[in-house]
Backbone atoms as SQL, in Angstrom:
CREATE TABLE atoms (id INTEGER PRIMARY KEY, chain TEXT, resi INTEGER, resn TEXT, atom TEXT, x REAL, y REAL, z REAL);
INSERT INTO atoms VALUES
  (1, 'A', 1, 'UNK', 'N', 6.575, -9.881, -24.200),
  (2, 'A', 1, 'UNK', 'CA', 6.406, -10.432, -22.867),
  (3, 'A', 1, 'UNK', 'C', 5.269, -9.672, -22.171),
  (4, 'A', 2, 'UNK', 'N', 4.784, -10.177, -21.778),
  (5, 'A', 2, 'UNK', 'CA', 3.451, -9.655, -21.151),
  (6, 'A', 2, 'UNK', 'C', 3.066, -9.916, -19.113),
  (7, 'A', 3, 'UNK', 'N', 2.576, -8.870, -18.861),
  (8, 'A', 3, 'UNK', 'CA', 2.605, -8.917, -17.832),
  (9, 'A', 3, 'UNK', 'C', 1.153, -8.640, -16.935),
  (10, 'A', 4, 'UNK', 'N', 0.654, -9.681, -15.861),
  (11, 'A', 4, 'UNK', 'CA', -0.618, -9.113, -15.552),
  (12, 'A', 4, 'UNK', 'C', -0.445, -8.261, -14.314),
  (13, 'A', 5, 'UNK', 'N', -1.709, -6.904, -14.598),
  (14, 'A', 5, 'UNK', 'CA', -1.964, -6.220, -13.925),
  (15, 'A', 5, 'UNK', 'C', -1.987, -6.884, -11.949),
  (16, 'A', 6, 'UNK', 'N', -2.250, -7.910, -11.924),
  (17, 'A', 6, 'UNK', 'CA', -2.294, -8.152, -10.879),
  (18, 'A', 6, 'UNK', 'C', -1.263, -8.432, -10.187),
  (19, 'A', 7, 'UNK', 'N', 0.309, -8.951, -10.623),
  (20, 'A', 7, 'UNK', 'CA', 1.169, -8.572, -9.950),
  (21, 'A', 7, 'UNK', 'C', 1.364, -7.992, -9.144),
  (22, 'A', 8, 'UNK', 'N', 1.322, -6.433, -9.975),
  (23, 'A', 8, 'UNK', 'CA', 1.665, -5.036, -8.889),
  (24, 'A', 8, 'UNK', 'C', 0.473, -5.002, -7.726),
  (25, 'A', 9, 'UNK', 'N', -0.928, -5.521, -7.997),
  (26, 'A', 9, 'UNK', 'CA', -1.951, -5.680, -7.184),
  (27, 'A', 9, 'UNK', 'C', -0.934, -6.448, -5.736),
  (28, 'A', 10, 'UNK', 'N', -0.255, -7.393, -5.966),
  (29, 'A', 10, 'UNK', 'CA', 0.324, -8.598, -5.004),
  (30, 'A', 10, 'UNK', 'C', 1.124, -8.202, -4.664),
  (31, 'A', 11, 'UNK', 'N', 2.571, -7.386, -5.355),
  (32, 'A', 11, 'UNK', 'CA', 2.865, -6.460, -4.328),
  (33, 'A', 11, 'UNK', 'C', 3.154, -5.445, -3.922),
  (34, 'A', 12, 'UNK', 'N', 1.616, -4.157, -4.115),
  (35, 'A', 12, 'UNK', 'CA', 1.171, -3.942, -2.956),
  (36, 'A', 12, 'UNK', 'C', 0.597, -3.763, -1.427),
  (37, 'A', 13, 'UNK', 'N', -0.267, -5.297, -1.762),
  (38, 'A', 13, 'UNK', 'CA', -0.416, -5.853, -0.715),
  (39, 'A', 13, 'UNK', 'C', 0.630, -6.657, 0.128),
  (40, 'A', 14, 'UNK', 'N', 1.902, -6.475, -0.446),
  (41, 'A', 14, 'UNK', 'CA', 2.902, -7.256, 0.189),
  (42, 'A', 14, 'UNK', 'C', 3.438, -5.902, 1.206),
  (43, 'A', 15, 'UNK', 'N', 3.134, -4.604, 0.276),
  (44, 'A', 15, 'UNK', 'CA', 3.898, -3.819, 0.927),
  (45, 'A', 15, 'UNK', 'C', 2.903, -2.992, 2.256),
  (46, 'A', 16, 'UNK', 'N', 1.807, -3.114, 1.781),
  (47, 'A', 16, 'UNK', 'CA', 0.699, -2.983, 2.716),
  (48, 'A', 16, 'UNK', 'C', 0.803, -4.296, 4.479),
  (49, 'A', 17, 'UNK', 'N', 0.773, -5.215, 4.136),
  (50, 'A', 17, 'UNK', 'CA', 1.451, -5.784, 5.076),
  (51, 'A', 17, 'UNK', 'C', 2.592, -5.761, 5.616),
  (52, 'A', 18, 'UNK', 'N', 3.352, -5.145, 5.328),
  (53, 'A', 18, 'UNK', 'CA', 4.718, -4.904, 5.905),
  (54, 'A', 18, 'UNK', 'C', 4.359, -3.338, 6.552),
  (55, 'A', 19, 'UNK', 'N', 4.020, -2.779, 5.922),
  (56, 'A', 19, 'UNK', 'CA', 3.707, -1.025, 6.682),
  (57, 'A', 19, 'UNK', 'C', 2.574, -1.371, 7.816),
  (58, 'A', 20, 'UNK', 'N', 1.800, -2.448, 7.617),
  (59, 'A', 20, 'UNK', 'CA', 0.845, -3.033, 9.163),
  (60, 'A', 20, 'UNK', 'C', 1.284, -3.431, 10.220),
  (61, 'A', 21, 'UNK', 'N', 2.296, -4.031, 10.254),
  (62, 'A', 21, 'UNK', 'CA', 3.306, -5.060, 10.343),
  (63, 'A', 21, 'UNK', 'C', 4.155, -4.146, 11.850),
  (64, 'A', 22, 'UNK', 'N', 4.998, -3.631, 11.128),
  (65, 'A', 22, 'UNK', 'CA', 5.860, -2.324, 11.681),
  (66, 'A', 22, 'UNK', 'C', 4.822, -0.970, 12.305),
  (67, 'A', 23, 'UNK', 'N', 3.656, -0.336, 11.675),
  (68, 'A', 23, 'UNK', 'CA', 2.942, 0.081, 12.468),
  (69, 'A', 23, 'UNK', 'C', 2.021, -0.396, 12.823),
  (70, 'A', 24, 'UNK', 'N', 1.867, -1.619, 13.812),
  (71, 'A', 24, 'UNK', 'CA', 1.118, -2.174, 14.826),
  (72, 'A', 24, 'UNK', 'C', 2.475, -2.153, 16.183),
  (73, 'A', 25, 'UNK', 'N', 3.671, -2.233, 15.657),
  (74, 'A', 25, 'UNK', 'CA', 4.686, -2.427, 17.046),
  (75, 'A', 25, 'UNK', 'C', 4.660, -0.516, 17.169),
  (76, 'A', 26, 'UNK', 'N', 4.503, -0.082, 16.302),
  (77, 'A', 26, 'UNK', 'CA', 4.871, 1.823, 16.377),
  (78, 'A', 26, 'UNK', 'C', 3.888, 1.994, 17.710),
  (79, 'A', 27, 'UNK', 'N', 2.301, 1.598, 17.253),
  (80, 'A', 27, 'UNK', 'CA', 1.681, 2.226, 17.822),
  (81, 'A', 27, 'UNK', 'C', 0.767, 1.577, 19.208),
  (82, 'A', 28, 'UNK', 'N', 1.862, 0.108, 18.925),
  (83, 'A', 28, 'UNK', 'CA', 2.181, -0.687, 20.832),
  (84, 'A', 28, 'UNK', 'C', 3.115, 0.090, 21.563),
  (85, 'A', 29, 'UNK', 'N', 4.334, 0.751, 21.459),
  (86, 'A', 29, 'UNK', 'CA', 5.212, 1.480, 21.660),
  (87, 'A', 29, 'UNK', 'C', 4.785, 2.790, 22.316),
  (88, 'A', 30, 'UNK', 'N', 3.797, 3.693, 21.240),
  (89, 'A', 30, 'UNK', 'CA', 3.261, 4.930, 21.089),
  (90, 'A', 30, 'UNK', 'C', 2.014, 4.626, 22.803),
  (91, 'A', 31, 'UNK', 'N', 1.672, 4.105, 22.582),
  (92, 'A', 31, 'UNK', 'CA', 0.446, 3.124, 23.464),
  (93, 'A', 31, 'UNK', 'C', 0.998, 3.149, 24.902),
  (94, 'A', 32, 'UNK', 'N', 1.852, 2.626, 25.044),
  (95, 'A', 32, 'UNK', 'CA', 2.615, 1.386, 26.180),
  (96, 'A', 32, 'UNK', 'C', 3.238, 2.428, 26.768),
  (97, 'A', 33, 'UNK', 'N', 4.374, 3.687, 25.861),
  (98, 'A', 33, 'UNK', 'CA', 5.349, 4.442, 26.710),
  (99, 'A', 33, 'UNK', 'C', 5.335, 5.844, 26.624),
  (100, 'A', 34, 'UNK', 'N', 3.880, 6.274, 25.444),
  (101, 'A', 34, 'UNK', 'CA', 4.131, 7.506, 24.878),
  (102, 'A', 34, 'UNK', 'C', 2.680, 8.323, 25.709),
  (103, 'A', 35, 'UNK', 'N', 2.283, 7.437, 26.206),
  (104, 'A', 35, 'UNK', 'CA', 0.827, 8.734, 26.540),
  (105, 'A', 35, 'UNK', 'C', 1.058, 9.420, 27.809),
  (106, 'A', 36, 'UNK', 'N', 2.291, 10.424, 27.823),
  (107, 'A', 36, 'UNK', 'CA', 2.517, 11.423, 29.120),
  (108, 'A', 36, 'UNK', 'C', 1.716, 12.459, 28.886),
  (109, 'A', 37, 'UNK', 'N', 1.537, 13.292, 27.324),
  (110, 'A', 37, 'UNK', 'CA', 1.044, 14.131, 27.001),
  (111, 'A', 37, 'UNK', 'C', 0.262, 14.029, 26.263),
  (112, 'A', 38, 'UNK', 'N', -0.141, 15.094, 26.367),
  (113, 'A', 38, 'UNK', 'CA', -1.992, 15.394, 25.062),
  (114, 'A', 38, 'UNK', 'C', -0.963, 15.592, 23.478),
  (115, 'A', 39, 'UNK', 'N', 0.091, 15.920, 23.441),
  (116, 'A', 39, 'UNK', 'CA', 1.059, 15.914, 21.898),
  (117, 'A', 39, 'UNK', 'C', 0.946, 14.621, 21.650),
  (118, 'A', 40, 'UNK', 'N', 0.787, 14.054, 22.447),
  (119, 'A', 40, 'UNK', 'CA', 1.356, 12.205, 21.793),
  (120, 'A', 40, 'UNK', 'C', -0.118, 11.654, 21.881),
  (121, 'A', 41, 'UNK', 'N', -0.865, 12.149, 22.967),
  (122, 'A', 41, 'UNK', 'CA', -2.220, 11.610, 22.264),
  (123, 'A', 41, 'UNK', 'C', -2.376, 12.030, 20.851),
  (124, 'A', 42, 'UNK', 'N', -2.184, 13.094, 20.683),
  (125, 'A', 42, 'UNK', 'CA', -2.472, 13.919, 19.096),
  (126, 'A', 42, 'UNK', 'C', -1.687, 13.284, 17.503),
  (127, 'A', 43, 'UNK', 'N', -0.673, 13.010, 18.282),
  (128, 'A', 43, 'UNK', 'CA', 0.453, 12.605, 16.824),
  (129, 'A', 43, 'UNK', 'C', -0.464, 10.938, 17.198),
  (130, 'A', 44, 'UNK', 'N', -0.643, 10.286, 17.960),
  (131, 'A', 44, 'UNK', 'CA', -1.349, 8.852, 17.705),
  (132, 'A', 44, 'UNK', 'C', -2.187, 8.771, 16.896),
  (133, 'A', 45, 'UNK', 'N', -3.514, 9.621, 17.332),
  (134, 'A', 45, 'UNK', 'CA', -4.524, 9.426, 16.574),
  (135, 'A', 45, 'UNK', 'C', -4.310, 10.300, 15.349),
  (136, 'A', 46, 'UNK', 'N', -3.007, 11.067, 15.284),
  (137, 'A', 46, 'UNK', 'CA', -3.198, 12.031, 14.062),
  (138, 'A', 46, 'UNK', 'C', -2.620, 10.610, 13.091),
  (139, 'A', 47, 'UNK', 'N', -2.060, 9.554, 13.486),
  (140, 'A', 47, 'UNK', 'CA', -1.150, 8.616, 12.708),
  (141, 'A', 47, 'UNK', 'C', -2.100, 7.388, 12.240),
  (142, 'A', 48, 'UNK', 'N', -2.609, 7.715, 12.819),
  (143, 'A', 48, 'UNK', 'CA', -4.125, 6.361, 12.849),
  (144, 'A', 48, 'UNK', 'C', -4.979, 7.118, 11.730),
  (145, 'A', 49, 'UNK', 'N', -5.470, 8.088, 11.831),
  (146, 'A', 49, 'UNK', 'CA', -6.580, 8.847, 10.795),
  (147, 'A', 49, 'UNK', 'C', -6.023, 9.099, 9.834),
  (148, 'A', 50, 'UNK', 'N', -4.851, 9.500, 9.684),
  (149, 'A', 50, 'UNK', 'CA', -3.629, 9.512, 8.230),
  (150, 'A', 50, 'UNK', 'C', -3.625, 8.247, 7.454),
  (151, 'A', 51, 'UNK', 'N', -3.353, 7.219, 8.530),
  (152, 'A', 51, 'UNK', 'CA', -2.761, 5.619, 7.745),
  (153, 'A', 51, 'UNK', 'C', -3.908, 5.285, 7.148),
  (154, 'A', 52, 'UNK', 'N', -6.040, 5.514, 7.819),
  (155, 'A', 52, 'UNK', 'CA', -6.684, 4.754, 7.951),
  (156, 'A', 52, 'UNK', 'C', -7.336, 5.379, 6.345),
  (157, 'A', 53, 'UNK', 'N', -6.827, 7.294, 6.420),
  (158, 'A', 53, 'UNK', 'CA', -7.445, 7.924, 5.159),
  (159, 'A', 53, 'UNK', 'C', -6.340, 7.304, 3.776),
  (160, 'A', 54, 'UNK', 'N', -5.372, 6.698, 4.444),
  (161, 'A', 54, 'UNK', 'CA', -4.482, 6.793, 2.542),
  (162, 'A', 54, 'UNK', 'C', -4.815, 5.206, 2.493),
  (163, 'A', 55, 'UNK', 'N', -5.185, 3.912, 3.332),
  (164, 'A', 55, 'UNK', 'CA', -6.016, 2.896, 3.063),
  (165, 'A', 55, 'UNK', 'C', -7.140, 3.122, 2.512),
  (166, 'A', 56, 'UNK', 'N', -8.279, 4.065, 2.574),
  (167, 'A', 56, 'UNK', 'CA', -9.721, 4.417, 1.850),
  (168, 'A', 56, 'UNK', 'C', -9.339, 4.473, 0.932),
  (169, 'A', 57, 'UNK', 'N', -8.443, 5.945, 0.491),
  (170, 'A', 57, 'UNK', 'CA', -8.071, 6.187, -1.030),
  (171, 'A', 57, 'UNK', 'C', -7.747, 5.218, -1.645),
  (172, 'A', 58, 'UNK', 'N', -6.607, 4.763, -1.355),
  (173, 'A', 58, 'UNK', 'CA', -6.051, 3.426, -2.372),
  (174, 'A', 58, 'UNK', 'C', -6.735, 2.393, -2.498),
  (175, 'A', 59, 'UNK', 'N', -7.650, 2.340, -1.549),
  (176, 'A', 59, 'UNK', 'CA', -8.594, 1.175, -2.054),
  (177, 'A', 59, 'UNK', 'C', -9.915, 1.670, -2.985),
  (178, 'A', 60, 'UNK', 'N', -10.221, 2.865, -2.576),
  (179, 'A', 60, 'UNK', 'CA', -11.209, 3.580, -4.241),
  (180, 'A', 60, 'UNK', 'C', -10.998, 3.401, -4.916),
  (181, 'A', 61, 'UNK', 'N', -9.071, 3.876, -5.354),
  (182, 'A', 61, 'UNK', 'CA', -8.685, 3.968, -6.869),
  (183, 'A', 61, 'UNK', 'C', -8.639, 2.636, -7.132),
  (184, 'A', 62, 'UNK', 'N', -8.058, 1.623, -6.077),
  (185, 'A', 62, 'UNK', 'CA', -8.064, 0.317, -6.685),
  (186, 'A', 62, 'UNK', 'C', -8.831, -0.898, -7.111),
  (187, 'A', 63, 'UNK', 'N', -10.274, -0.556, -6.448),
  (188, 'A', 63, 'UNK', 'CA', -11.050, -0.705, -6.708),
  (189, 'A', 63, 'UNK', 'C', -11.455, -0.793, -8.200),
  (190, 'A', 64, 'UNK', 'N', -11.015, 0.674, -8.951),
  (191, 'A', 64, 'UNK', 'CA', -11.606, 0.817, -10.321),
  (192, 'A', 64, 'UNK', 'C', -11.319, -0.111, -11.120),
  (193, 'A', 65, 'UNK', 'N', -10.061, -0.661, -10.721),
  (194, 'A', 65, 'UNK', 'CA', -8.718, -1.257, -12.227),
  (195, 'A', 65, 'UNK', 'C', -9.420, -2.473, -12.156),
  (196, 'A', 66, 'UNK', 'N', -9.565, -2.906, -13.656),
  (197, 'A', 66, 'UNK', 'CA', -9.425, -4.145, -14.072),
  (198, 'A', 66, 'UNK', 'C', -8.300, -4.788, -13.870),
  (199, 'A', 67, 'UNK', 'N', -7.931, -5.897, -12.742),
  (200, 'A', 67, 'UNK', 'CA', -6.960, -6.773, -12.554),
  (201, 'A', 67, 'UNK', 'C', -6.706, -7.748, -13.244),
  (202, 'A', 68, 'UNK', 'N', -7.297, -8.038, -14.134),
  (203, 'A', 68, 'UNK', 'CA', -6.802, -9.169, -15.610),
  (204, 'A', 68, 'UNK', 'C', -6.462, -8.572, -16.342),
  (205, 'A', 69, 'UNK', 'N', -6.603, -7.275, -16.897),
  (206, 'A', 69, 'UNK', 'CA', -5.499, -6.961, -17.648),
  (207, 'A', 69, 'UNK', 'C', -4.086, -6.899, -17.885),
  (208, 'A', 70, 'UNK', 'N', -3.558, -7.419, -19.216),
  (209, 'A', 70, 'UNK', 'CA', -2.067, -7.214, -19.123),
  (210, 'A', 70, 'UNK', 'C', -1.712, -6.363, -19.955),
  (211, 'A', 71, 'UNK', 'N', -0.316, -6.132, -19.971),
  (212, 'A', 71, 'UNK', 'CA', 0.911, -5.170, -21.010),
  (213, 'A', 71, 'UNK', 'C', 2.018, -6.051, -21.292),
  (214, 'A', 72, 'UNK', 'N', 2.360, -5.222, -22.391),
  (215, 'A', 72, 'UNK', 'CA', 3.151, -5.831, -22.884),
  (216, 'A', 72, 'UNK', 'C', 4.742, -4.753, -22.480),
  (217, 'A', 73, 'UNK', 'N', 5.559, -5.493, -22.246),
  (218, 'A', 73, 'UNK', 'CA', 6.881, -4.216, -21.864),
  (219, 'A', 73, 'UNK', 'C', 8.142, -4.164, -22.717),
  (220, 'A', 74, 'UNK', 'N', 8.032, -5.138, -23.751),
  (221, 'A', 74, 'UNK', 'CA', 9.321, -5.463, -24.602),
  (222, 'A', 74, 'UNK', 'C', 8.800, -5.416, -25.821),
  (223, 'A', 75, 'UNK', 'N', 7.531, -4.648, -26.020),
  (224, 'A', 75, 'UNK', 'CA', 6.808, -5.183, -27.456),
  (225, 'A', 75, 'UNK', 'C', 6.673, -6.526, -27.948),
  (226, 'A', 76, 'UNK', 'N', 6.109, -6.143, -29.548),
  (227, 'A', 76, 'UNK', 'CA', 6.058, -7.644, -29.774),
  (228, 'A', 76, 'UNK', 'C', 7.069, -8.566, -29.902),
  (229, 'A', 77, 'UNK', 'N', 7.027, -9.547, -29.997),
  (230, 'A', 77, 'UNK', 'CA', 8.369, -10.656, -30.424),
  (231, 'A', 77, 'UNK', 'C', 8.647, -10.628, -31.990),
  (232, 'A', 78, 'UNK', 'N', 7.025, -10.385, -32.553),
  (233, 'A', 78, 'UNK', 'CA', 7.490, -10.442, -34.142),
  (234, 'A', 78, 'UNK', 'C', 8.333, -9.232, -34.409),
  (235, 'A', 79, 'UNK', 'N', 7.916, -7.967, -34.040),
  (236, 'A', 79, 'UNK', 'CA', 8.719, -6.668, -34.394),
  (237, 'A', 79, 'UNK', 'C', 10.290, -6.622, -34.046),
  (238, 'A', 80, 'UNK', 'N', 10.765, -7.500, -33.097),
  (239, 'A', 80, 'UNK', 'CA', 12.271, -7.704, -32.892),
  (240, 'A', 80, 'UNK', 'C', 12.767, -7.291, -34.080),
  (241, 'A', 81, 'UNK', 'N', 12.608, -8.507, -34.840),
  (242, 'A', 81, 'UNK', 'CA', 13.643, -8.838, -36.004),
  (243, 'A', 81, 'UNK', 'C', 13.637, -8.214, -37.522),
  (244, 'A', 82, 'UNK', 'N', 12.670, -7.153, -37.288),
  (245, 'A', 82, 'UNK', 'CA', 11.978, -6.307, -38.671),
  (246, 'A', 82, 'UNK', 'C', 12.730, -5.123, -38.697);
């Protein structure tokens, strides 16, 4: 049985939209009720430059992969029965 690389490509991006998703209301919240202090200015933009650096990375590395490639996860079908 064989499986293409691009799957896991699809969901990631499923899970990438869901972590957008939930932090866009974080940082309406953070925005709207949190700026009394210079700490919460700090943890904002410290949360923004965090989220925006592990989006760069993962898109470098993902960048590299050939997305048509597949695997196989059950071996072959002929080797079953040998």
């Amino acid at each position: 049985m064989e499986i293409s690389l691009s799957v896991f490509l699809l969901l990631y991006l499923v899970y990438i939209v869901i972590f957008l998703f939930f932090s866009f209301f974080n940082l309406f919240h953070m925005v709207r009720y949190g700026f009394v202090s210079v700490g919460a200015w700090v943890v904002t933009v410290g949360y923004i430059v965090i989220t925006l650096l592990g989006l760069f990375v993962s898109y470098y590395y993902i960048a590299q992969i050939d997305w048509n490639e597949t695997f196989q996860i059950l071996g072959s079908t002929n080797n079953i029965y040998n």
